[in-house]
C-alpha positions as CSV (number, residue, x, y, z in Angstrom):
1,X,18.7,-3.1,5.2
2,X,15.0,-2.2,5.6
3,X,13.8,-3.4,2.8
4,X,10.1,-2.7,3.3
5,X,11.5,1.1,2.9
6,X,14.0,0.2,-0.4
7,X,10.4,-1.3,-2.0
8,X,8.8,1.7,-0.8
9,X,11.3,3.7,-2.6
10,X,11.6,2.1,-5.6
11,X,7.7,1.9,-6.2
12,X,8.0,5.8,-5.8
13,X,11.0,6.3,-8.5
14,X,9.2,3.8,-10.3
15,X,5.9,6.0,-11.2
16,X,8.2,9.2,-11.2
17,X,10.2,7.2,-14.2
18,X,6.8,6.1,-16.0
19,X,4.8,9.2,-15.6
20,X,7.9,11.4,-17.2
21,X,8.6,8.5,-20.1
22,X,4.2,8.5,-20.2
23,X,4.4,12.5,-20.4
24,X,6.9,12.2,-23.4
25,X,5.4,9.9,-25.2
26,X,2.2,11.8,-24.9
27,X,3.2,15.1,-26.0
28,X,5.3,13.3,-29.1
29,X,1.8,11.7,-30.0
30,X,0.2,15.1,-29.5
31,X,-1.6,14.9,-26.3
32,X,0.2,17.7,-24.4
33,X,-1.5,18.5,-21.4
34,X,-3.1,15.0,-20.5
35,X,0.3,14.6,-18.5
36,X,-1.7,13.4,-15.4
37,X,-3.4,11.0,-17.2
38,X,0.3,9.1,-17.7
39,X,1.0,9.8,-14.0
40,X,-2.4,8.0,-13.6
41,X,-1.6,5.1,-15.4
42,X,1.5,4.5,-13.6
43,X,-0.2,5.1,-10.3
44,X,-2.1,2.1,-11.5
45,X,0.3,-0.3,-12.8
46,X,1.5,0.1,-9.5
47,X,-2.0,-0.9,-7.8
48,X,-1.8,-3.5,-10.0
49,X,1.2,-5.0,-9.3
50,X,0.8,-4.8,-5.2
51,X,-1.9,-7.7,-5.4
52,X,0.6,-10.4,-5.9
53,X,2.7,-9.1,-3.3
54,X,0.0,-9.0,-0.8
55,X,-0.7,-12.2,-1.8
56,X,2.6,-13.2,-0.5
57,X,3.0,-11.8,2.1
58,X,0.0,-13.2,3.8
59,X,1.3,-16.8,2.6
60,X,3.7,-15.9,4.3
61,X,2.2,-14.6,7.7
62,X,0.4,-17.7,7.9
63,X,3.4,-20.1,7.0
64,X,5.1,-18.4,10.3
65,X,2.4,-18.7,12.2
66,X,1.8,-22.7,11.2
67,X,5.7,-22.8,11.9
68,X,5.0,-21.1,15.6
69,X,2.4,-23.7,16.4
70,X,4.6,-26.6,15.5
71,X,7.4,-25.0,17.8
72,X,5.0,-25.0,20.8
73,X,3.6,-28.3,20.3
């Protein structure tokens, strides 16, 4: 399983989900055609939530490229 393309995926369904839950709960609390603005928001809780992960994942690029030196040594 690839499962750079299943996070892929699911970061996509996962601002699809939020921006139509952000679109309804904007038009219940009358703002009606500021529908981008919820597709914006989750858009950025998804920026926001990639720093962590690209945090480790260059933890751990560098902890398999300490364990490569060690092999050749």
């Amino acid at each position: 399983m690839n499962l750079k393309a299943v996070g892929t995926a699911i970061a996509i369904i996962g601002v699809i989900v939020a921006s139509f839950a952000g679109n309804a709960i904007a038009r219940q609390s009358g703002f009606g055609d500021e529908g981008w603005l919820m597709a914006a928001f989750a858009f950025g809780i998804l920026l926001l939530s990639q720093g962590p992960v690209l945090q480790l994942r260059q933890e751990v690029r560098e902890l398999r490229a300490h364990l490569a030196d060690r092999g050749e040594a």
